[in-house]
N, C-alpha and C positions, 0 to 999 in steps of 0.2 A: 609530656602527655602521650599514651599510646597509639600509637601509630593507627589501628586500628579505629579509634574515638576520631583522628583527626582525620581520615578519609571518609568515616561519617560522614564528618561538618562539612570537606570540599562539598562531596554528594547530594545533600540537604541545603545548601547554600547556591549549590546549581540547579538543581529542581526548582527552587522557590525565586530563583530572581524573577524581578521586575523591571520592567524601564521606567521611570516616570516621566524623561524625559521624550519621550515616544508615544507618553498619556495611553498603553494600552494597562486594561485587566484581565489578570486569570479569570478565564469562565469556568473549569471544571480541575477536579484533584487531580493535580498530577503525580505521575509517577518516573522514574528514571526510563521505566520498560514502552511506557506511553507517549514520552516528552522527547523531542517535538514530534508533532502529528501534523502542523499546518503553518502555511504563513506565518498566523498569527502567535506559534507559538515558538516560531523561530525569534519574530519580534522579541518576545520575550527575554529568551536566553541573549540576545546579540545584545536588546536594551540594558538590559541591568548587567551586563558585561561593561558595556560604554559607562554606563551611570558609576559601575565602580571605580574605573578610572578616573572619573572625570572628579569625587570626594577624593576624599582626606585620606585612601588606599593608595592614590597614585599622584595624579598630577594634581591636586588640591595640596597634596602636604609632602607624601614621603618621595615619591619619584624627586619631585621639588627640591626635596634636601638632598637628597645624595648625588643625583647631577648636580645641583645647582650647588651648594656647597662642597662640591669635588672636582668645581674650579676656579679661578682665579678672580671673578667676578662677581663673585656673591659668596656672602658673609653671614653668619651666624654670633648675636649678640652674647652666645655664652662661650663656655671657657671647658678646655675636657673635664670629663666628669661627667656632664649633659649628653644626651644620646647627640643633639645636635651641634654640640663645641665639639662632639670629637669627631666628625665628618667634616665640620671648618678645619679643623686643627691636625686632621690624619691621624689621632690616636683612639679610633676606632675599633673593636676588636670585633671576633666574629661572632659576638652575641649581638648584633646592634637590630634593634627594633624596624629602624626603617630599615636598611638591606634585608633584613627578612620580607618584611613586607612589601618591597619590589618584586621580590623573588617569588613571593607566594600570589602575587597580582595575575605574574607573566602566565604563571603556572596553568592558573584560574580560568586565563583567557583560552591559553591553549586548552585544557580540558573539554571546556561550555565548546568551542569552535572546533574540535572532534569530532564533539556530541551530536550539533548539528551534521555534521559532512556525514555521518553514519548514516542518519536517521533517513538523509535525502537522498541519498545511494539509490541507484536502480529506477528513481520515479522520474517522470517527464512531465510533471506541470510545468506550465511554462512560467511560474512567479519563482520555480528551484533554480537553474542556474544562475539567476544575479545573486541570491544570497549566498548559494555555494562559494561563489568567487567573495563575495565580502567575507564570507569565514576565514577561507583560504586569506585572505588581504591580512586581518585580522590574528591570525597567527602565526603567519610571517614575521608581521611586525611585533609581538609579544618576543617573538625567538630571537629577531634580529636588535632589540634592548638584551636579553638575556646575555647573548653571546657574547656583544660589546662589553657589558658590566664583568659578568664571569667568565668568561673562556668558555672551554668546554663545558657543555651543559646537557644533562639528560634529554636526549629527541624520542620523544611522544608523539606520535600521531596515529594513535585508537585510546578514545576516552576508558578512562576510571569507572566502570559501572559498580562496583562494589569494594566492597572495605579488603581484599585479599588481593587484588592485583593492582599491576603498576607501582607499587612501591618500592620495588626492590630494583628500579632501573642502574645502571652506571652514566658515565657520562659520555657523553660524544663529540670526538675532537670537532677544532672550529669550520675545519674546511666541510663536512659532513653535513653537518648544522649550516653552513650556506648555502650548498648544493641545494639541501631541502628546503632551505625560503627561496633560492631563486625557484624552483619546482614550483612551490605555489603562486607564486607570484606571477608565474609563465601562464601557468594553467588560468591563472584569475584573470590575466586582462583577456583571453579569449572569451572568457564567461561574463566577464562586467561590461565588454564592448558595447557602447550602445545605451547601456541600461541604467534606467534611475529608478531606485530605490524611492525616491518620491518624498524623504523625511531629510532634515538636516541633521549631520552626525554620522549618520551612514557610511558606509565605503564606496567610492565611486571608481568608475577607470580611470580618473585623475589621480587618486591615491594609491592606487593597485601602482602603476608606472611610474608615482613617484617614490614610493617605497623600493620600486627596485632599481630607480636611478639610483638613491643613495645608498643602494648593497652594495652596486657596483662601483662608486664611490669611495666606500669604505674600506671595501677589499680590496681598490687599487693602493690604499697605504696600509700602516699597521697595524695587526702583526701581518698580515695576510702578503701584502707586496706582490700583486700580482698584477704588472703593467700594463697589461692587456685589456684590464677593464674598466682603465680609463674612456678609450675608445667607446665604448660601452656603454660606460656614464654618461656622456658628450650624445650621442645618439638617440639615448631614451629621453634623457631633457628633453632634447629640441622635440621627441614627439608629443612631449606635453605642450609647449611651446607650439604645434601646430595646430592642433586640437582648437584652437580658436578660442578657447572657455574662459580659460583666465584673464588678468590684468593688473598692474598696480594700481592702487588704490591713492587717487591724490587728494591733499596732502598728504601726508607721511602721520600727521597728526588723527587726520580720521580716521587712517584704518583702526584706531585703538578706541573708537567712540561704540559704544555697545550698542547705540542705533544700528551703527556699519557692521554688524557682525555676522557673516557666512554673505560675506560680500564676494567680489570679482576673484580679489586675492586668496580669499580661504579654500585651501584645498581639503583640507581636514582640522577639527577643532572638536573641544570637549561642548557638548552646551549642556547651558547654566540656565535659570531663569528665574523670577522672585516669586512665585505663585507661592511657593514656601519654602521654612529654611532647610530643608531636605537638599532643593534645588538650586541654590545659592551657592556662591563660591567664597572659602576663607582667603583669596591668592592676594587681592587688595589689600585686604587689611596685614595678612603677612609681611606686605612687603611698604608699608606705611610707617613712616617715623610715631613713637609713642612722645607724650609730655608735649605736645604742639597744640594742645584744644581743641579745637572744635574736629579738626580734621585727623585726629590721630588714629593711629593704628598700634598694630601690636609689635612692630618691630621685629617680629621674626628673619626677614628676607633682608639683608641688606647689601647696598650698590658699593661700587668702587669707584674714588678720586681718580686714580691711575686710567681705568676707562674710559669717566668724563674727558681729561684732558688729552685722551686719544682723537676727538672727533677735533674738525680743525675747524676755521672761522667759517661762520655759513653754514656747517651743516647744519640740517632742521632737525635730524634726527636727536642732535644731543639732547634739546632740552625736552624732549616728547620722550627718551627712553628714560633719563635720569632727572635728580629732585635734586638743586641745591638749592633753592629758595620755596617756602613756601609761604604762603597767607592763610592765615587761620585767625576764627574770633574763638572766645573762650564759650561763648553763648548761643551758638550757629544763627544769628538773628542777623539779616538784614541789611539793616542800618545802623549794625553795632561796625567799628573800623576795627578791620581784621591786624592782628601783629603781623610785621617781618619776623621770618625762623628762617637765616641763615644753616647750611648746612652744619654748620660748627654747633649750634644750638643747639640741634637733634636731642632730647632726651636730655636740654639741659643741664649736660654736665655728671647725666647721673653716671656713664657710663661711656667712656672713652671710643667705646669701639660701635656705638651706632651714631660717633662725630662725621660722620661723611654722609656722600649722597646714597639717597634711596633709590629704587628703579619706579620709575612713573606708568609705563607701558599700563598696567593694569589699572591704574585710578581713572576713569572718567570723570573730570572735575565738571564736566560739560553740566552737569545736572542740577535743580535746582537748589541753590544754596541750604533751605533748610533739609536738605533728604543728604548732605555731604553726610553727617554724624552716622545713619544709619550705610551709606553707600561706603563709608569704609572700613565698616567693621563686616558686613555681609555683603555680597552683590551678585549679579547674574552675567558678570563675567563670562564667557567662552576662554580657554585655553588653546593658542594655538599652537598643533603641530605644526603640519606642513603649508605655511605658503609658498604663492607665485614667485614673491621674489626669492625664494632659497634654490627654484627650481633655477632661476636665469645664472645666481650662482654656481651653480650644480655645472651647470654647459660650460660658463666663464673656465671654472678652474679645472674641467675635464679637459674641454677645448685645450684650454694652454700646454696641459700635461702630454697631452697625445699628437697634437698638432704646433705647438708653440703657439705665440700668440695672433689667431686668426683674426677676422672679418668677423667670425660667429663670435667671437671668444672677448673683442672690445663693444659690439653690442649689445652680449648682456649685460657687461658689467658695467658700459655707461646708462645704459635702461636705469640701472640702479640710482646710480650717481645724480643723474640727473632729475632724480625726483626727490634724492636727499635737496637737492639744491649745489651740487659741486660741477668742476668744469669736466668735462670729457678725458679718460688717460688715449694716450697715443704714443710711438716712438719706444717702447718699451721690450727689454730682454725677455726671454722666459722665465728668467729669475728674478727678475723686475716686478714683472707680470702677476707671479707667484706670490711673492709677497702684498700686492695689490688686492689680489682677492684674498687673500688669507686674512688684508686687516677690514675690509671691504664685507667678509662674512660674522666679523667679530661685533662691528658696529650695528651692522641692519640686524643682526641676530640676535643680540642682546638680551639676556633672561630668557630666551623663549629654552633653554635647556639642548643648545647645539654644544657649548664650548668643550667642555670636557671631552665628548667625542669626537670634536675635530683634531685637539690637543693629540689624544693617543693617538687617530690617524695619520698625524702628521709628521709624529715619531719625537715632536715638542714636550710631551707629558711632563717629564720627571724634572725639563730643563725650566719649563714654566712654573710648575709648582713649588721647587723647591726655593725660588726667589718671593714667595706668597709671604707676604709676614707672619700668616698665621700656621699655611700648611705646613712651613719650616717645624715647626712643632715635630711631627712624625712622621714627615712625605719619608716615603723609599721604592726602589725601582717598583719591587712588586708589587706597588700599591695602586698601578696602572689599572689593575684586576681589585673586583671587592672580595674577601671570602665569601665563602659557602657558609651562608647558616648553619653555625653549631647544629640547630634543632636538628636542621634536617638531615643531618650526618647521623644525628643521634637514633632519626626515625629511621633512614635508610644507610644501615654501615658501609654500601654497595657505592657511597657517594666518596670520591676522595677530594681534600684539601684542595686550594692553592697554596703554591710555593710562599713560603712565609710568614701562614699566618698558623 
C-alpha cells in the first residue's frame, strides 16, 4: 500500500478515536489542527488509544500471540503454515500479521500520546499536568514493548500531522530508546504525584513507578547488563510498596472473579464490560478447551502439563491458574449432571496438541450456570498488566541481585508465598535466592504475558526455548528479537532488518 494512503489511515484513525470504555462522545468535527482542545478531548484520543489495546489489536488477540506463544507456556492448536502455529513453532517470517500489528499498535500509541503532549504544551489548566504525565506513562510503555520485541526501534516523539513526515525515520539503538522512557517516566511521576484521573483504566503514579521499576529491571539483564539498576529496581518497588495503595487480594482465587476487578491489587488493566460486544473480551473463550459442551471455548490459547506440575502440593495457585478437570453438561441446564473432561479429553481426541491443560485465570466460573455458554465465548474480562504482587516481586529479585538476600528481599517474596498457601523461604544463598523468585515469578505470573520477557532478561531465552517441543521447530539465537515488518521496511527503506531474518 502507499505509504502515503497509509499515513492517511494512522491520521484519520487518530482524529476519530473513541473510548467507549470512558462512555465519552464527540461533540463537534474534529480536525488534526483543532484536536485536542480540552480535557475532554484528551479523553478521547487517550480512550480509544486504551480501547485499542485492550480488542483483538493488542492484548485481546495479537500482543496475546506473539508473547504468549513466544514462550514456553502457551500453546497454539495449529501447526506452521497458520500465522499462529508459526509463533508456537518459531517458523514465522517477517511478513506475519500479528508482529505487524503489535508494531503498528505501539506506534499508534506513541503517535495519539505526541499528539496530546503537543497540544498541552504551554497551557496551565490545572486538569493538563495529570494527563500530560499519563501520555508520557503511556508512551513509555508502548516504547518499552517495542524495544523488548525489536531492538532498536525508530524514537518519535513529535506526532505525524500529515501524510509527508515522519516516515522516513531510522532506527534508534536500545540504550537511546531507554534513556527516553526513563525521561518520561521521570518527568511523569512529578506530574501524576498526587493525582487521579478519576476513571478506571487510566494511568496513575502507581503505574508511572511501576513502569519504571520494571525498565530498570529489564535493563539490569539482557541485552542491556547494566548492574547498577538493580539497585534501582529494588528502590522504586519499595516506593510503590509505601505508597500505602496497594494489597494482595485474598484468596488467590478472587482476584480473578470479575466482581474483584480494579481491586487492591490492580495497578493497571485493560477494561472490558458487557454493555455490548464491542466491549467484551474474546481472552476466555481463547483460552477455553473446544468439544467439552456446555462450557467450551475456542481453543485458541492453550496451557502447559510441564507448568502444572511446576506448582508443588498446596499451592492454591495451580488449580485457579490452570484447567485439568473440568464439568460441563451438553445443555447448560441446571439439573442436567454435568460430564468429567479430564485434561486428556480436551477436544476429544480430535487434536493431540490441545490434550493438556488450559489456563483458567480468565474464566470466571463464579457465574450463574446458565450464562456459562454465553460467559465463554464473550465476557467483560479486564486484562491484567501490572499487579501488586509483580511489584513485591520486582523488590524480591532486585533486592537479592544488589544486596543478596535481605530482610526486604524474604518479605516480599514470602508476601507472596503465603497467600499462595506455601511455607516461608529462609536460610538461602543468592543463587538459591535467585532461582526462588525466578520460579516464584513464573507461577504467580502465569499467562498474564511476563514469561517471554523475563526469559530474554534472564539471558535463558534460547536455552528455554529450544527444549519447547514445539518451538524446537525453528527456535534460533536471533529469534530472541521479532523482525521488522516486511511492510514497513517496504514503506520506510530508512528501516533496517534484524540479524537473520
Amino acid at each position: 500500500m502507499d505509504r502515503k494512503i497509509l499515513a492517511f489511515i494512522m491520521i484519520l484513525l487518530l482524529v476519530t478515536a473513541c473510548s467507549d470504555f470512558l462512555e465519552e462522545e464527540p461533540k463537534d468535527f474534529l480536525t488534526p489542527a483543532t484536536f485536542p482542545s480540552s480535557e475532554n478531548d484528551v479523553l478521547q484520543i487517550m480512550g480509544g488509544v486504551l480501547d485499542r489495546q485492550a480488542d483483538n489489536a493488542y492484548y485481546g488477540r495479537f500482543f496475546l500471540e506473539v508473547v504468549g506463544f513466544g514462550a514456553d507456556h502457551g500453546n497454539s492448536k495449529f501447526l506452521p503454515g497458520n500465522e499462529r502455529g508459526d509463533l508456537d513453532h518459531y517458523t514465522f517470517l517477517n511478513d506475519s500479521d500479528p508482529i505487524l500489528s503489535v508494531w503498528q499498535t505501539n506506534y499508534f500509541t506513541v503517535n495519539a500520546m505526541n499528539q496530546i503532549m503537543e497540544a498541552l504544551e504551554g497551557r496551565d489548566e490545572e486538569w493538563i499536568p495529570g494527563y500530560r504525565g499519563a501520555a508520557l506513562t503511556l508512551r513509555a510503555l508502548a516504547y518499552f514493548h517495542l524495544v523488548q520485541l525489536f531492538g532498536d526501534v525508530p524514537l518519535v516523539t513529535e506526532s505525524i500531522s500529515n501524510v509527508e513526515s515522519g516516515l522516513d525515520v531510522t532506527r534508534t539503538p536500545i540504550l537511546e530508546v531507554y534513556a527516553q522512557i526513563i525521561q518520561d517516566l521521570t518527568e511523569a511521576e512529578t506530574l501524576m504525584a498526587g493525582v487521579d484521573l478519576g476513571r478506571p483504566g487510566l494511568p496513575t503514579e502507581g503505574l508511572t513507578k511501576t513502569v519504571l521499576a520494571h525498565v530498570y529491571l529489564t535493563m539490569a539483564g539482557s541485552p542491556v547488563q547494566d548492574q547498577s539498576m538493580w539497585a534501582l529496581a529494588a528502590a522504586k518497588a519499595k516506593e510503590i510498596k509505601d505508597m500505602g495503595v496497594y494489597s494482595l487480594v485474598r484468596p488467590y482465587s478472587d482476584l480473578w472473579l470479575i466482581a474483584n476487578e480494579n481491586g487492591p491489587e490492580h495497578i493497571f488493566s485493560t477494561q472490558r464490560d458487557m454493555t455490548d460486544s464491542g466491549t467484551r473480551t474474546v481472552v476466555n473463550a481463547f483460552t477455553r478447551p473446544n468439544f467439552i459442551g456446555y462450557q467450551s471455548g475456542f481453543a485458541q490459547f492453550i496451557g502447559s502439563l510441564d507448568l502444572f506440575n511446576k506448582f508443588t502440593t498446596g499451592d492454591e495457585r495451580q488449580l485457579v491458574s490452570l484447567d485439568t478437570v473440568i464439568l460441563s453438561t451438553e445443555t447448560g441446564s441446571n439439573t442436567s449432571p454435568p460430564r468429567v473432561y479430564n485434561y486428556l479429553e480436551f477436544n476429544q481426541g480430535r487434536n493431540p496438541k490441545e490434550q493438556r491443560p488450559f489456563t483458567r485465570k480468565f474464566f470466571d466460573s463464579g457465574r450463574d450456570y446458565n450464562a456459562w455458554r454465553d460467559f465463554g465465548r464473550r465476557a467483560p474480562n479486564n486484562f491484567p498488566i501490572y499487579r501488586y504482587a509483580e511489584v513485591l516481586l520486582m523488590i524480591a529479585e532486585a533486592e537479592n541481585e544488589a544486596n543478596g538476600p535481605t530482610t526486604d528481599a524474604y518479605e516480599a517474596i514470602n508476601e507472596i508465598r503465603d497467600r499462595a498457601g506455601l511455607p516461608p523461604l529462609a536460610g538461602l544463598s543468592q543463587e538459591e535466592f535467585r532461582d526462588a523468585v525466578w520460579l516464584e515469578r513464573e507461577l504467580e505470573l502465569c499467562y498474564e504475558l511476563k514469561r517471554r520477557f523475563d526469559l530474554v532478561r534472564w539471558g535463558t531465552f534460547f536455552e528455554v526455548m529450544s527444549q519447547d517441543e514445539f518451538a524446537q521447530d525453528g527456535i534460533a539465537p536471533h529469534k530472541v528479537l521479532y523482525p521488522i515488518p516486511a511492510s514497513e521496511i517496504i514503506i520506510n527503506p530508512n528501516l533496517t532488518q534484524n540479524d537473520g531474518y
